[in-house]
C-alpha positions in Angstrom: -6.7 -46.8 15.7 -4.6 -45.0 13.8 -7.2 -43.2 11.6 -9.5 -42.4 14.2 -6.5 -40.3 15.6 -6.0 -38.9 12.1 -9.9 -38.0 12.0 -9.9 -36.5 15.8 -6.9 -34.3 15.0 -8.5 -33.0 11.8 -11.7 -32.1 13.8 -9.7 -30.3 16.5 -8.0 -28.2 13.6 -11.1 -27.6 11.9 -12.9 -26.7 14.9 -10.0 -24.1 15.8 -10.1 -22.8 12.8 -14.1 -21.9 12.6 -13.5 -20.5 16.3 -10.2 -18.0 14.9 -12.9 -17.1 12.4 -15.7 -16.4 14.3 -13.5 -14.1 16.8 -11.9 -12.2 14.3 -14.8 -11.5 12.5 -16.7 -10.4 15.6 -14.3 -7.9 17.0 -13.3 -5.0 15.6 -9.6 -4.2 14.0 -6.5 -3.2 16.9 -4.2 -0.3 16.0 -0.9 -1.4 14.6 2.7 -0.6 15.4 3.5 3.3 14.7 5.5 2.1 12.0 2.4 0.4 10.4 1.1 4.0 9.3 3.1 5.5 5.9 2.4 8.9 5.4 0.3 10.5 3.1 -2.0 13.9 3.1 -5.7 13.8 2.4 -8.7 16.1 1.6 -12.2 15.2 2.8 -11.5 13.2 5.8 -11.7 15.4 9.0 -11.2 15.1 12.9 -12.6 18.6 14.4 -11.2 19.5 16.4 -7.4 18.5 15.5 -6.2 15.8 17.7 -4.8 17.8 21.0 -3.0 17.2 24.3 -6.3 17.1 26.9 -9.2 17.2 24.3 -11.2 14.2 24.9 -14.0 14.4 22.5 -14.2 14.1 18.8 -15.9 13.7 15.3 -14.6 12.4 12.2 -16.2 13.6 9.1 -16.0 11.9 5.4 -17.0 15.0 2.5 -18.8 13.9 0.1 -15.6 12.9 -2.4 -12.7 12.4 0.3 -8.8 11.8 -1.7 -6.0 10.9 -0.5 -2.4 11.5 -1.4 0.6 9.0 -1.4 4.0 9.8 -3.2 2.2 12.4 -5.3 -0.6 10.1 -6.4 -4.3 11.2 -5.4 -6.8 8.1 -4.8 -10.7 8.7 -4.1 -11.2 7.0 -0.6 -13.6 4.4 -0.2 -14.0 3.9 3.6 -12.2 4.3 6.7 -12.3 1.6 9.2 -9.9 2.8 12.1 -8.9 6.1 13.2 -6.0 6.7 15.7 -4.2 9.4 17.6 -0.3 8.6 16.6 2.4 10.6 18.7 4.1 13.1 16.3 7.6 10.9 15.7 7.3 7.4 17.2 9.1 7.7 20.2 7.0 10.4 22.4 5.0 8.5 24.5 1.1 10.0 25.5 -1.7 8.2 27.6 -4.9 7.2 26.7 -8.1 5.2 27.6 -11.6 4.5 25.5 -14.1 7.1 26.2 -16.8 5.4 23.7 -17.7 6.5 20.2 -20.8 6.0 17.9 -20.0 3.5 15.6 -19.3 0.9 18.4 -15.9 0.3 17.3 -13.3 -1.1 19.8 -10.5 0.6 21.3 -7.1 -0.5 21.2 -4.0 1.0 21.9 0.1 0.0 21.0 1.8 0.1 24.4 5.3 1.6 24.0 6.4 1.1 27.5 2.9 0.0 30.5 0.8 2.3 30.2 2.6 4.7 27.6 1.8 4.4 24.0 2.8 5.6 20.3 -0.8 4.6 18.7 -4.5 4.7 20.3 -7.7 4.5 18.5 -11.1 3.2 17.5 -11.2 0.1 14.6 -14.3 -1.7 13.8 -14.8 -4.5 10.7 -15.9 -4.8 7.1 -19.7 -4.2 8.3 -19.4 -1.1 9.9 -16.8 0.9 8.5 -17.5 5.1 7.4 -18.1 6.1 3.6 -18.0 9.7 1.8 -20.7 11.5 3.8 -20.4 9.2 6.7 -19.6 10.8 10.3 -18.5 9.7 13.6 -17.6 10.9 17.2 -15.5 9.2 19.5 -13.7 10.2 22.8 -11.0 9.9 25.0 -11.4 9.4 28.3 -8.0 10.5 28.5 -5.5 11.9 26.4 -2.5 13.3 27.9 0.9 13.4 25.7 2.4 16.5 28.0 1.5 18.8 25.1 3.4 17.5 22.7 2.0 16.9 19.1 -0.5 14.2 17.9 -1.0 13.2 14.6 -4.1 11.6 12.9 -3.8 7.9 11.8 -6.4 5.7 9.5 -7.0 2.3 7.7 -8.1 3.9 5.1 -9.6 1.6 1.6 -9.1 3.4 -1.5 -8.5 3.7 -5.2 -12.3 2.6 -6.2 -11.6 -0.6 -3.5 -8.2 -1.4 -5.5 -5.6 -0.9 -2.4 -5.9 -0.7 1.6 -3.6 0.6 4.1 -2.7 2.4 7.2 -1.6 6.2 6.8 -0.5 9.0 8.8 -0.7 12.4 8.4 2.4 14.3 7.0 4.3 16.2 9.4 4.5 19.8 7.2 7.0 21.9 9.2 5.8 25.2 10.4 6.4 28.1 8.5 8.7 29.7 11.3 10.6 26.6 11.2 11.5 26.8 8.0 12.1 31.0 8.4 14.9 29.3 10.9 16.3 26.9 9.1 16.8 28.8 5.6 18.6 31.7 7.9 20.7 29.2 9.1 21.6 27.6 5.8 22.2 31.2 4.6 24.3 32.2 7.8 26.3 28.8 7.0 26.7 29.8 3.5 28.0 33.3 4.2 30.6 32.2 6.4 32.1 29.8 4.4 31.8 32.1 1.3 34.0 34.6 3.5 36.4 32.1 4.8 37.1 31.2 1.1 37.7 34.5 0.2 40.1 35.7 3.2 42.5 32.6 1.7 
């Protein structure tokens, strides 16, 4: 009695587990939390045009030797096999819906708060991921973050298939923005140097 329980439990399990399988392997990859994606900066992998506030269509391009950069380091990239629309800092909320793509990937988004979200984008599975000289188009059929900035987002394989991960764009500040915030820094300095010298 005992050990037919044993053996209809360990089918049960088994069975479960071939199921898990099969679904996972079948459907393609859902965006992750925002804070999923590290930064990085990368040559050869494009989305024209740039990701933008009420732009619905898309297509990502792979040159023909695509890089990418982490802490200094440059990898070659060996696939991509998600690309997502991240809002610029993590807590801006845009909207956005599937509007198709070629590669038949699914679309997934991270919900912030209903129908708001920090991450929205396209994954698909080991089978049908991009490769240097590999393109794709996909579309929103809507993207609405208020006009404020999106970034681009990837899982991206690389380092001749030694590491995987997912990867932001970095943020480089404007060159106005700087222009502001070295005249500040100098403005600071010169009072203080003054206020020191009147004493």
């Amino acid at each position: 009695m005992h050990l037919r329980r044993l053996f209809l439990a360990c089918a049960v399990v088994i069975l479960g587990v071939l199921l898990v399988m099969g679904t996972a392997s079948a459907t393609g990859e859902s965006v992750p939390d925002w804070n999923a994606f590290l930064p990085a900066t990368w040559s050869g992998v494009d989305i024209t045009p740039s990701l933008s506030d009420g732009v619905l269509s898309y297509t990502l391009s792979l040159g023909a030797s695509p890089t990418i950069t982490i802490d200094s380091t440059t990898y070659p990239v060996d696939w991509i096999q998600l690309v997502a629309a991240l809002s610029n800092d993590g807590n801006t909320t845009f909207q956005a819906t599937d509007g198709g793509n070629s590669q038949g990937w699914d679309f997934s988004t991270m919900p912030h708060n209903g129908t708001d979200f920090t991450v929205a984008g396209f994954g698909g599975t080991g089978s049908d991921r991009l490769y240097p000289g590999d393109s794709m188009t996909f579309a929103f059929g809507v993207l609405d973050s208020d006009g404020a900035p999106l970034i681009e987002g990837f899982h991206v394989g690389y380092g001749d298939a030694q590491y995987t991960g997912f990867y932001k764009e970095t943020v480089v500040p404007e060159p106005s923005s700087l222009l502001l915030l070295g005249g500040g820094l100098a403005m600071l300095g010169n009072y203080f140097r003054r206020r020191k010298s009147v004493k």
